[in-house]
C-alpha positions in Angstrom: 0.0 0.0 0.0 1.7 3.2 -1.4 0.6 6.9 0.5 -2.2 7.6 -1.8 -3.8 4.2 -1.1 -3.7 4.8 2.5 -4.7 8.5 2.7 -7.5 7.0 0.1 -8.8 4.4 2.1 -8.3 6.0 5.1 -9.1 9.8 5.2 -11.3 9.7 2.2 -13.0 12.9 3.1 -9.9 15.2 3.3 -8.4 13.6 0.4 -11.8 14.6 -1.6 -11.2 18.6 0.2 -7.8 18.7 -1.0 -9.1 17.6 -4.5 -11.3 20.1 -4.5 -9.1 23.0 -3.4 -7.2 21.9 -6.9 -9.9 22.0 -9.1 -11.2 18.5 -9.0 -15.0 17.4 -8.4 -15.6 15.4 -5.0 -15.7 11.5 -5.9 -17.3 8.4 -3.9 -14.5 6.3 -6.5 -11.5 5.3 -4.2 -9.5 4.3 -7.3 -10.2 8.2 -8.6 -9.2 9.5 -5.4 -5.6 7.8 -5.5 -4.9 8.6 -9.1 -6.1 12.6 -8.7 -3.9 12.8 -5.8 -0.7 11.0 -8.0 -1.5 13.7 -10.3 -1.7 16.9 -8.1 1.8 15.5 -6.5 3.2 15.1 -10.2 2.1 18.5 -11.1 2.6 20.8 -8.0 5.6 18.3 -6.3 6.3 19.9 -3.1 3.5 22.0 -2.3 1.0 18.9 -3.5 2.9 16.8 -0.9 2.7 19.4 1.9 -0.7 19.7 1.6 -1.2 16.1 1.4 0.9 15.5 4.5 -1.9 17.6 6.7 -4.7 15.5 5.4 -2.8 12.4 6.2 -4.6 9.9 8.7 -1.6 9.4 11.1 -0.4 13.1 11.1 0.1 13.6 14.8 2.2 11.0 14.7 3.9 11.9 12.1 5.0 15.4 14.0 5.9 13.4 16.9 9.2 12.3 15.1 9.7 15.8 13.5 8.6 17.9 16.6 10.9 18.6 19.8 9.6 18.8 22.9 12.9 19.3 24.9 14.1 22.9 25.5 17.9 24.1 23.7 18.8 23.8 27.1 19.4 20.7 27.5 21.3 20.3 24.4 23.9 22.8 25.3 27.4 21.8 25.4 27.1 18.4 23.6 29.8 19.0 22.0 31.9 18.1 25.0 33.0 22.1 25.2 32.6 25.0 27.6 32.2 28.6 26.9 36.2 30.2 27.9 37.6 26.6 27.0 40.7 27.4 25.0 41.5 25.7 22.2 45.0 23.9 21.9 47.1 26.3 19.5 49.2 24.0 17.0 52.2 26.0 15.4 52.7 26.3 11.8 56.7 25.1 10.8 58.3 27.3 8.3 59.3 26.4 5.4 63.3 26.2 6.0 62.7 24.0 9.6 61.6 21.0 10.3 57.4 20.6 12.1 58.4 19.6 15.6 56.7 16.0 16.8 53.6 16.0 17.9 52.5 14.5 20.7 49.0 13.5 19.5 50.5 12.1 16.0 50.9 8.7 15.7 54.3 7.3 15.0 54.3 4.5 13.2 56.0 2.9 9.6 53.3 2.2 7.2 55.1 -1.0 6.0 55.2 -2.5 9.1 51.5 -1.9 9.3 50.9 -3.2 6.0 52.8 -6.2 7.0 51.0 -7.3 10.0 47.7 -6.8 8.4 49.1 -9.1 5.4 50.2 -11.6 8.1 47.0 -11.4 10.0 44.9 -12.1 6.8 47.2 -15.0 6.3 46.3 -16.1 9.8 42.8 -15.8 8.9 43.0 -18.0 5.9 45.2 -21.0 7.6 42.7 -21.3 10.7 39.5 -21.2 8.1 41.1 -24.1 6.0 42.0 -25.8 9.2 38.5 -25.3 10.1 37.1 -26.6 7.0 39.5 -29.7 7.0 38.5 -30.7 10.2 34.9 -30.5 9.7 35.0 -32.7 6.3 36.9 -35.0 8.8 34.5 -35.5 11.3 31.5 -35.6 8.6 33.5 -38.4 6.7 33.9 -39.8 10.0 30.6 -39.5 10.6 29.5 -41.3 7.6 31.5 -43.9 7.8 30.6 -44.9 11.7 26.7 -44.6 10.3 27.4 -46.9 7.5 29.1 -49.8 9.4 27.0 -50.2 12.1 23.5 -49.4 10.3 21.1 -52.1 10.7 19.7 -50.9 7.9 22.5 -51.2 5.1 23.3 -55.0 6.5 19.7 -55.7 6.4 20.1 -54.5 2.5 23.2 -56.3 2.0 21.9 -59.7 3.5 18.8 -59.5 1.3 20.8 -58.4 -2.1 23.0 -61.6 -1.2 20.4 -64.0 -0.6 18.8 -62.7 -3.6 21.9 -63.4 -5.5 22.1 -67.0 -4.4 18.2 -68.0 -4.7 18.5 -66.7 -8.1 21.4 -69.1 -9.2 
């Protein structure tokens, strides 16, 4: 169910108003009602779709989401800063010396980093073909323990045997 079909069904009445308000002659014809109000949206796009948002059924709750009821208030320094917090002043280097270390810069040697990362992926891939090998294992396993001892499959084999003798 699209918005037209809903506000249709739903607020019938109002959607008929609206209509009306663009020209259009009240209809009892749900089907009439969805199509006049695809082609108000498709002619007059934004304001069509304003308008049609204040006949729609569930409009106070609608506004709940878009409304706030809490003052500025208590919004004020979510940002983690106060008013007369300084900030931390970095220094620009010049072009003939060198920028000093930072203490908040990370010192570290991209290959390295690159290296680990290749060695951990390579970790990955080793434990999930381990993984993989050992569960074929234990499903061959499996099978194998099922098939010997299945009363079933020596039932079948002493029938397809004595069927091979009686036949002879």
């Amino acid at each position: 169910m699209n918005l037209y079909q809903y506000i249709a069904y739903n607020n019938s009445k109002g959607a008929n108003e609206l209509l009306k308000n663009y020209g259009f002659k009240a209809t009892e014809s749900i089907d009439k009602l969805i199509e006049r109000l695809k082609i108000i949206v498709r002619k007059y796009k934004k304001v069509a779709l304003q308008d049609i948002s204040e006949i729609h059924p569930d409009k106070s709750l609608l506004s709940s989401f878009t409304k706030s009821i809490t003052s500025d208030k208590e919004f004020a320094y979510a940002t983690g800063r106060t008013p007369g917090f300084a900030e931390l002043a970095l220094e620009t280097p010049t072009p003939f010396e060198e920028a000093p270390a930072s203490p908040f810069a990370p010192s570290f040697d991209a290959t390295k980093v690159v290296d680990e990362i290749k060695d951990v992926k390579k970790q990955i891939l080793k434990d999930k073909l381990e993984r993989s090998k050992n569960e074929r294992e234990r499903r061959m396993r499996k099978l194998n323990s099922s098939m010997s001892t299945s009363p079933m499959l020596l039932l079948a084999v002493g029938f397809a045997v004595g069927y091979i003798i009686a036949k002879k």
